[in-house]
N, C-alpha and C positions, 0 to 999 in steps of 0.2 A: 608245500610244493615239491613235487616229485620229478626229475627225468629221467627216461629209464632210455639206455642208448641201447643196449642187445637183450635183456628179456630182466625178467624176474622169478627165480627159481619157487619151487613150489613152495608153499609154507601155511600156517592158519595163524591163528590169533586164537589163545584160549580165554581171554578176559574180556577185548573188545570188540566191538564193530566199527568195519570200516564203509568208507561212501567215498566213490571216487566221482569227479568230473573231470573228465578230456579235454582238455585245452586248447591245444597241439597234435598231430599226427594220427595215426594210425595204425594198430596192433593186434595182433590174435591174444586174446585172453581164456585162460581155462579156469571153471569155477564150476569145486564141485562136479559132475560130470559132465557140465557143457562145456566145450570151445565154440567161442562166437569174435567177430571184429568187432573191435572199439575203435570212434574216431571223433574227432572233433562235436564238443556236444550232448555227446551219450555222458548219461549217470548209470551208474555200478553201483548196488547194498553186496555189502559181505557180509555177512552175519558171522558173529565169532562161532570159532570151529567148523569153517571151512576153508575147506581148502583151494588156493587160489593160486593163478601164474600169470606174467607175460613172456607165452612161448615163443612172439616172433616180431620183430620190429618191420612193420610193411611199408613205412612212409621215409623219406630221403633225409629227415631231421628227426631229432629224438622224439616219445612221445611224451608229453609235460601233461599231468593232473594232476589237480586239487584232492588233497584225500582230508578227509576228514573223520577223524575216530573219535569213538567215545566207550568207555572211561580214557581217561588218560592217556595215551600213548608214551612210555619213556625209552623204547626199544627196547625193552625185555620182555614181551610180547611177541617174541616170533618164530613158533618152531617149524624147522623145515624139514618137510618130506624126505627120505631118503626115495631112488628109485624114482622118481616124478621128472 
């Protein structure tokens, strides 16, 4: 379980894949060359090695997802963008 109160800077994942579900709120997300809104409900695939953000928090409470990765996630797994 994740809550993200002001964004989450760019970064990918070179081992795993991530899947989010929206629990809570509403937020601009960029993946890869899209930005699109996430809100309550919507599913998110990242595939590893790409590169993903939450640029902007749109809703009056934090946004809360489910993520779910695979292999393993132990947080070293995370390189971030410079510039993004």
């Amino acid at each position: 379980m994740i809550w993200v109160k002001e964004g989450v800077k760019a970064h990918y994942h070179a081992v795993h894949s991530e899947n989010i579900v929206v629990l809570e709120g509403e937020a601009m997300m960029s993946l890869g060359d899209d930005l699109f809104m996430i809100k309550k409900g919507d599913f998110v695939n990242i595939p590893k090695g790409t590169v993903h953000s939450v640029t902007q928090i749109l809703s009056d409470e934090p946004l809360k997802v489910l993520s779910i990765q695979s292999p393993y996630f132990d947080g070293t797994d995370r390189i971030f963008v410079e510039n993004e």
